[in-house]
C-alpha positions as a Markdown table, in Angstrom:
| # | Residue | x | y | z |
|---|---|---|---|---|
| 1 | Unk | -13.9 | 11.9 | 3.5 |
| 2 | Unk | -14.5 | 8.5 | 2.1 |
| 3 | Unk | -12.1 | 5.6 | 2.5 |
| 4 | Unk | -12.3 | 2.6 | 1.0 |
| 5 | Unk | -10.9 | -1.5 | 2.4 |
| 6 | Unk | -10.3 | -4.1 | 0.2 |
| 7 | Unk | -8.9 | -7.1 | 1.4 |
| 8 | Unk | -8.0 | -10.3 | 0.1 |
| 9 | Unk | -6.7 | -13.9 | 1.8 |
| 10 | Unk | -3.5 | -14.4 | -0.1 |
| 11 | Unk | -1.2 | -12.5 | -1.5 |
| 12 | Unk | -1.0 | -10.6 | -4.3 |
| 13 | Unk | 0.4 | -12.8 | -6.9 |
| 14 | Unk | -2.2 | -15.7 | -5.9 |
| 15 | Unk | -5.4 | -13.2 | -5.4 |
| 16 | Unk | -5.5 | -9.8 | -6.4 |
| 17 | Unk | -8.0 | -6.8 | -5.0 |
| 18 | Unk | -8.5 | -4.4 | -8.3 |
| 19 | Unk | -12.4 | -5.9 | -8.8 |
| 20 | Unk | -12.7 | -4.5 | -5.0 |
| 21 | Unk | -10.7 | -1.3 | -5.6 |
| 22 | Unk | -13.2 | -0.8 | -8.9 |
| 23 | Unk | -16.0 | -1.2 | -6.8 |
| 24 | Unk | -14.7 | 0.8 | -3.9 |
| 25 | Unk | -13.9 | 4.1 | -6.4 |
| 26 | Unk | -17.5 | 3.7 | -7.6 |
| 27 | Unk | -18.6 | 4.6 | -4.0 |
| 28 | Unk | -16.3 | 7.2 | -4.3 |
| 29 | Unk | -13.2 | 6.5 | -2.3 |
| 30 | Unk | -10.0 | 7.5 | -4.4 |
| 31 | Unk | -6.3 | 5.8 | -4.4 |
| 32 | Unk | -4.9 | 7.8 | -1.6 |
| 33 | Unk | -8.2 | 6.8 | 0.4 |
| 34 | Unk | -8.3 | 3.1 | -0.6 |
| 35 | Unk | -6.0 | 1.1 | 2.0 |
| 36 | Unk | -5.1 | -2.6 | 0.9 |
| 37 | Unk | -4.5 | -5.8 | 3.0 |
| 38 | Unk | -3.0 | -9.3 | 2.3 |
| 39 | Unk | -4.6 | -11.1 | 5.5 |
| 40 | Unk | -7.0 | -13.7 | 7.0 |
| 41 | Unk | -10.4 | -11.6 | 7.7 |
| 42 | Unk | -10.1 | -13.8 | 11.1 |
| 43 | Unk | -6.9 | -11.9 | 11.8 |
| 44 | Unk | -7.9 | -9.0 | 14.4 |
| 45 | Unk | -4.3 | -7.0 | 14.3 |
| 46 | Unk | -4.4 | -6.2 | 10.3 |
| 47 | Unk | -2.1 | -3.0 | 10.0 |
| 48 | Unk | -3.6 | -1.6 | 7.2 |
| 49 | Unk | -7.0 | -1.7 | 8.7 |
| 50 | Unk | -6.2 | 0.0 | 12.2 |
| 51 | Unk | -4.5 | 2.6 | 9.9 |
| 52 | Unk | -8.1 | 3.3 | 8.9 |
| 53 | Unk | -9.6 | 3.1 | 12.0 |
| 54 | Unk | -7.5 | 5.4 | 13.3 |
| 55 | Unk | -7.6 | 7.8 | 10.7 |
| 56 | Unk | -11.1 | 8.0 | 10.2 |
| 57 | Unk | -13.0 | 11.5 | 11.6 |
| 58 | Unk | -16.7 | 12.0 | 12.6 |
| 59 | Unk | -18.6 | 12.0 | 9.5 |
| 60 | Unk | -16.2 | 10.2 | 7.2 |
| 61 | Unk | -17.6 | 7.0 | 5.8 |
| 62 | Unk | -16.2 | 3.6 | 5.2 |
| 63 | Unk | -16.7 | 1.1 | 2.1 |
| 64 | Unk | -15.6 | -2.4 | 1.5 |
| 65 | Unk | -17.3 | -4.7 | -1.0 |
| 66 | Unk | -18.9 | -6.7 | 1.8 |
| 67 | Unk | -19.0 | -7.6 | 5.6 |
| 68 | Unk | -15.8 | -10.3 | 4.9 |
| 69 | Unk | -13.7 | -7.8 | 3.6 |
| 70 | Unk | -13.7 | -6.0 | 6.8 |
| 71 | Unk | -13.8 | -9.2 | 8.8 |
| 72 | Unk | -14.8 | -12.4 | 8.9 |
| 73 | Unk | -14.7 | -12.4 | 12.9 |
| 74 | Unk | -18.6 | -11.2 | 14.7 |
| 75 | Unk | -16.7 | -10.0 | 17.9 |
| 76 | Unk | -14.2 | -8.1 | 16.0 |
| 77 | Unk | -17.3 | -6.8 | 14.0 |
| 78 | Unk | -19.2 | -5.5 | 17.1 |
| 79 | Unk | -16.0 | -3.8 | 17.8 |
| 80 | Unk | -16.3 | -1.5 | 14.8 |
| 81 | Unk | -19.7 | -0.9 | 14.9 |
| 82 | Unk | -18.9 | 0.5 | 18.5 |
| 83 | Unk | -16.6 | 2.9 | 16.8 |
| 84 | Unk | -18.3 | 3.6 | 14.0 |
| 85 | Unk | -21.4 | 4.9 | 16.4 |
| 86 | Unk | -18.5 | 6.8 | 18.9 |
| 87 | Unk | -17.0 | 8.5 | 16.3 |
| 88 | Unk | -19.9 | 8.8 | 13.9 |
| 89 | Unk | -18.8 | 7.2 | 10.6 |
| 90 | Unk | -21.0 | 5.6 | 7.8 |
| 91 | Unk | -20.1 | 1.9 | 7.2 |
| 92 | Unk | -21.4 | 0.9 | 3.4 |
| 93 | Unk | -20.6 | -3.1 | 2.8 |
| 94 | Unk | -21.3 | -4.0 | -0.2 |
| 95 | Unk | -25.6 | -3.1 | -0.3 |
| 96 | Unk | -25.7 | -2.6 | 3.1 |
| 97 | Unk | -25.4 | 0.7 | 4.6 |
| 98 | Unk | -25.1 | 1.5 | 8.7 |
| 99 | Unk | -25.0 | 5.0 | 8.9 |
| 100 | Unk | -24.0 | 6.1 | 12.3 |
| 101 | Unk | -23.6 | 10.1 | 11.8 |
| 102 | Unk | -26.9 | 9.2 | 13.6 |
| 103 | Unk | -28.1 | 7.4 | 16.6 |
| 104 | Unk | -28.0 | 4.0 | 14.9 |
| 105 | Unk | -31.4 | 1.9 | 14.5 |
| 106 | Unk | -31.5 | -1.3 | 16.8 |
| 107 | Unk | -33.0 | -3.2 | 13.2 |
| 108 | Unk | -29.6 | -2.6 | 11.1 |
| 109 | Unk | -27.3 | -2.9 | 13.9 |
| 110 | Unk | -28.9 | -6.6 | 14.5 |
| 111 | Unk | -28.9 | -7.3 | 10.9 |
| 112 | Unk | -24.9 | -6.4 | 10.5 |
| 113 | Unk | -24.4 | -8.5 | 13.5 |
| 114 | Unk | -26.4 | -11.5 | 11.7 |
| 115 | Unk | -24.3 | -10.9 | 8.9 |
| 116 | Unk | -21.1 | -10.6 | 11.2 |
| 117 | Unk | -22.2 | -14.5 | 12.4 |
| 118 | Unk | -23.1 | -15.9 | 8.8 |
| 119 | Unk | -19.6 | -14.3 | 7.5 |
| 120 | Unk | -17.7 | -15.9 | 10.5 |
| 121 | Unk | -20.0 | -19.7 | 10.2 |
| 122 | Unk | -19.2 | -19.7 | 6.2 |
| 123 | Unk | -15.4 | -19.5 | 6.8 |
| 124 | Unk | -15.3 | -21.9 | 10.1 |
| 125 | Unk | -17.0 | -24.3 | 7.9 |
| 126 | Unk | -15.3 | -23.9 | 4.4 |
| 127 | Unk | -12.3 | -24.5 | 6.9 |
| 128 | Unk | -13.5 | -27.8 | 8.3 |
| 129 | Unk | -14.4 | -29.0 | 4.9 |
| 130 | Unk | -10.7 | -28.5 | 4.1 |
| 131 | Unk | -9.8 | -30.3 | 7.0 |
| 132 | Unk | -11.7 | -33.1 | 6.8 |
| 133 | Unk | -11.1 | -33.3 | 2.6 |
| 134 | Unk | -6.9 | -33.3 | 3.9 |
| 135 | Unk | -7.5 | -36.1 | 6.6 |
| 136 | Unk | -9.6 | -38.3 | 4.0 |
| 137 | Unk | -6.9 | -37.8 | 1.5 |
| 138 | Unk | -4.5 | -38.7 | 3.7 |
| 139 | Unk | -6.6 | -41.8 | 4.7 |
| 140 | Unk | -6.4 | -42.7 | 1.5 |
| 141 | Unk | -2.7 | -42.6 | 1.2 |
| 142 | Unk | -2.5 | -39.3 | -0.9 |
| 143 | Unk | 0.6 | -37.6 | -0.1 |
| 144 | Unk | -0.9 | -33.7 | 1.0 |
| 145 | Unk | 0.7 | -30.5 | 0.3 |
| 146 | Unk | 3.3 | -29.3 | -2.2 |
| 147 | Unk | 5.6 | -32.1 | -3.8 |
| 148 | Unk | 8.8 | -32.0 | -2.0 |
| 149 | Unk | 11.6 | -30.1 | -5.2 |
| 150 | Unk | 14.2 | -32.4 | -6.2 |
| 151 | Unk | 17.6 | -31.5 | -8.1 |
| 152 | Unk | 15.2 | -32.5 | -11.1 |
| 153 | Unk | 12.8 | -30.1 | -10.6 |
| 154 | Unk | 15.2 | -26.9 | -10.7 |
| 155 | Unk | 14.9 | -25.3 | -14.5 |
| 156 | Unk | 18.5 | -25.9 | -16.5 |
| 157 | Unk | 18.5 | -21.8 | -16.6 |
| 158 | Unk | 19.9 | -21.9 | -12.6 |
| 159 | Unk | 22.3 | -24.5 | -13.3 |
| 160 | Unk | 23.4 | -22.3 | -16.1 |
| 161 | Unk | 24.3 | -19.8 | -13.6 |
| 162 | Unk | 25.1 | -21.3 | -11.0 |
| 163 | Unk | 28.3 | -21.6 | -11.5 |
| 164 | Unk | 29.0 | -17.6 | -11.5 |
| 165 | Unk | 27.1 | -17.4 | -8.3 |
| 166 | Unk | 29.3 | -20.2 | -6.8 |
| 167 | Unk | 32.3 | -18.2 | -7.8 |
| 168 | Unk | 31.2 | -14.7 | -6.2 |
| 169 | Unk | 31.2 | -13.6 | -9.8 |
| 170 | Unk | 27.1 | -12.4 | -9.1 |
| 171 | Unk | 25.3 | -12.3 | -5.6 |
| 172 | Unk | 21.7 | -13.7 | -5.1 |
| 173 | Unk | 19.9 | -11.0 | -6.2 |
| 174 | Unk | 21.9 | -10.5 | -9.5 |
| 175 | Unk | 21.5 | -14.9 | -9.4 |
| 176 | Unk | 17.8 | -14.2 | -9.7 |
| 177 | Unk | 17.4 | -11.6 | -12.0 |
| 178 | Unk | 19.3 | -13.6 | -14.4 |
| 179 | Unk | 17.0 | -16.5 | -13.8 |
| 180 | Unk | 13.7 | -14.4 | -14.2 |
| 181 | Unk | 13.2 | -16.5 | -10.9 |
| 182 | Unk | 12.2 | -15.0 | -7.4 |
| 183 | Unk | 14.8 | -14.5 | -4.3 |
| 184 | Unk | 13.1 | -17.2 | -2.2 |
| 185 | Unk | 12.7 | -19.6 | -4.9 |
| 186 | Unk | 16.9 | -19.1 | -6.0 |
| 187 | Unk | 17.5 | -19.2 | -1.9 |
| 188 | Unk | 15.3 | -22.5 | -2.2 |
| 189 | Unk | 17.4 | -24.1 | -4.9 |
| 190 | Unk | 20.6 | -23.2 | -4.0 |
| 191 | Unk | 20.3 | -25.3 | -0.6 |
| 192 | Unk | 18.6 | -28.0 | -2.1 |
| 193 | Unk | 21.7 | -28.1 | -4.9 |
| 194 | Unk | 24.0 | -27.7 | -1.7 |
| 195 | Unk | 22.4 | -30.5 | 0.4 |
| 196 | Unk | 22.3 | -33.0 | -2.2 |
């Protein structure tokens, strides 16, 4: 059996995994094969990715895009080659292929580990640039984050409804289909329209 893991950083609406899933179909995993994740590659407990782990039977193979996909942490990384060689899975990531249905060559099991280290250095830094670009910005007296939402900022279409919803006339969910706006966001404005 193949199975496929795509994984991306943020969710959904900000990133989206279908280039991965292309890919991953390519290499001949299917839908009900592919398992999807919203999480930080750092993150060891990823749900959808133990599910695989666990499911996975000697001789089945594994596919993600690249090393990152399946995680951007070495130790975490040395953990699955260890399963991959006791239950005798092939990994393919990306171009790289670490077939362990056999006794695995002491060559590719270093070079996925190098690649484990270089995935895991690439994010620390990208993360301290970030960091240090925030704390110059704020040095510089740049305000850092989201803008703070004022009673301005809400769209006239909630304070069109508002009213019902103030009345019991419609709930929050009914509030926010009306608006086209999503539950947090209408949960957001309402107690920023109720504070003020």
């Amino acid at each position: 059996m193949i199975y496929g893991y795509a994984r991306c950083s943020t969710n959904k609406t900000l990133q989206d995994v279908d280039r991965q899933v292309r890919e991953l179909k390519q290499q001949g995993a299917i839908d009900t094969t592919i398992y999807k994740e919203y999480e930080s590659g750092t993150k060891i407990n990823r749900v959808e990715l133990q599910k695989l782990l666990d499911i996975v039977k000697n001789g089945d193979t594994i596919v993600a895009t690249e090393v990152s996909r399946i995680t951007r942490s070495t130790k975490q990384l040395c953990d699955i080659i260890e399963l991959a060689k006791e239950k005798h899975i092939k990994l393919i990531l990306g171009n790289f292929v670490v077939d362990c249905r056999r006794e695995l060559d002491p060559m590719t099991e270093g070079m996925l580990k190098m690649m484990g280290v270089f995935s895991e250095l690439e994010r620390n830094i990208t993360s301290q640039r970030v960091k240090s670009g925030m704390q110059n910005a704020k040095a510089k007296g740049k305000n850092i984050g989201r803008p703070t939402t004022t009673v301005d900022d809400i769209p006239n279409i909630f304070y069109k409804h508002y009213p019902k919803y103030k009345c019991g006339d419609i709930n929050k969910m009914e509030f926010s289909r009306l608006c086209s706006l999503s539950y947090p966001t209408i949960y957001k404005y309402i107690k920023i329209v109720e504070s003020a």
